[in-house]
C-alpha positions in Angstrom: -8.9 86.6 66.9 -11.5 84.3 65.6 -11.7 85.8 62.1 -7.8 84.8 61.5 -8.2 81.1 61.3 -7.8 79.0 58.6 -10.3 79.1 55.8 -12.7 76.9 56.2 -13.1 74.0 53.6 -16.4 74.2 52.7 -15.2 77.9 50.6 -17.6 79.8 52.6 -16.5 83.3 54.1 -15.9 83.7 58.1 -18.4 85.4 60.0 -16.0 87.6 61.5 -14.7 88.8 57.9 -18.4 89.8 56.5 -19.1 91.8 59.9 -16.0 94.3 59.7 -16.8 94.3 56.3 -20.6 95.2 56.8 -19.7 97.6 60.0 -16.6 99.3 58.0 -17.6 99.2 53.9 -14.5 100.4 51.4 -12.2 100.4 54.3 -8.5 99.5 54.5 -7.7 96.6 56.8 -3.8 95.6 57.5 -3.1 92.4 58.9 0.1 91.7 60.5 2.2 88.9 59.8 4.4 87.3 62.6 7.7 86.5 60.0 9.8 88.5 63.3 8.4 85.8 66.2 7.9 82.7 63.9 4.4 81.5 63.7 4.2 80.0 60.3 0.1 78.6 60.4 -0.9 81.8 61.4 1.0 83.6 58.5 -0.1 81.3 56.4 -3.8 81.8 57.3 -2.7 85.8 56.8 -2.0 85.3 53.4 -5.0 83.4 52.8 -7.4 85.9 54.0 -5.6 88.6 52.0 -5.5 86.3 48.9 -9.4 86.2 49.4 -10.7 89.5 50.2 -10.5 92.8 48.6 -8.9 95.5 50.5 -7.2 93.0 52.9 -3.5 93.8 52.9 -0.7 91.6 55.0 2.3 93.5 56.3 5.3 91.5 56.9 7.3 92.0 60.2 10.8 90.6 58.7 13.2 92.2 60.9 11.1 93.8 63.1 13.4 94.0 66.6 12.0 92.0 69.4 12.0 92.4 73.1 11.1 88.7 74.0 10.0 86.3 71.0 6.7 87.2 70.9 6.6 91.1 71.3 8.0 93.9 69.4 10.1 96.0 71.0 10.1 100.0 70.9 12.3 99.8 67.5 10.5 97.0 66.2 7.0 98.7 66.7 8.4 101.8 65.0 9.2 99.6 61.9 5.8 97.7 62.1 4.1 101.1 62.5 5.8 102.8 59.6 4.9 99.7 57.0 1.5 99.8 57.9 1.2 103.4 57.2 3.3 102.9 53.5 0.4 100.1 53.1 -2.3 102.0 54.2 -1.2 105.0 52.1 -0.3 102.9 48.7 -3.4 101.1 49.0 -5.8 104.3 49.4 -4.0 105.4 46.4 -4.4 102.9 44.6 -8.3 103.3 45.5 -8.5 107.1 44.1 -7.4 106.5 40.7 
């Protein structure tokens, strides 16, 4: 995912961020975090990019269970799943008022 990388130091905004932006105005977009399977520079980059942008939202996958470490399993999805949909509906409620 090209658009996740690090910030780039010159302060300009990724491409990829401006597209999705352009393509999808006013809309919600969660990013998953990888607390569950490590991963700490792309987390890192996460939280940038939600620290940036409006309407960018990071869900964190903190005890998410794991079927090998680097995929969810069935339970774990479940849990990801449901936290994206708290975000998702906390955040377009926050957009109504």
């Amino acid at each position: 995912m090209p658009s996740i990388k690090c910030q780039s130091t010159s302060g300009k905004k990724k491409p990829g961020r401006i597209k999705i932006k352009k393509q999808l105005p006013g809309a919600v977009i969660v990013m998953t975090q990888f607390q569950s399977m490590g991963y700490p520079e792309t987390n890192a980059a996460i939280a940038r990019i939600v620290a940036d942008e409006a309407n960018v939202y990071a869900m964190d996958s903190t005890g998410a269970a794991l079927v090998d470490k680097n995929h969810w399993s069935y339970e774990g999805l479940k849990t990801v799943t449901q936290r994206m949909v708290e975000i998702t509906q906390r955040a377009l409620k926050e957009s109504s008022k």
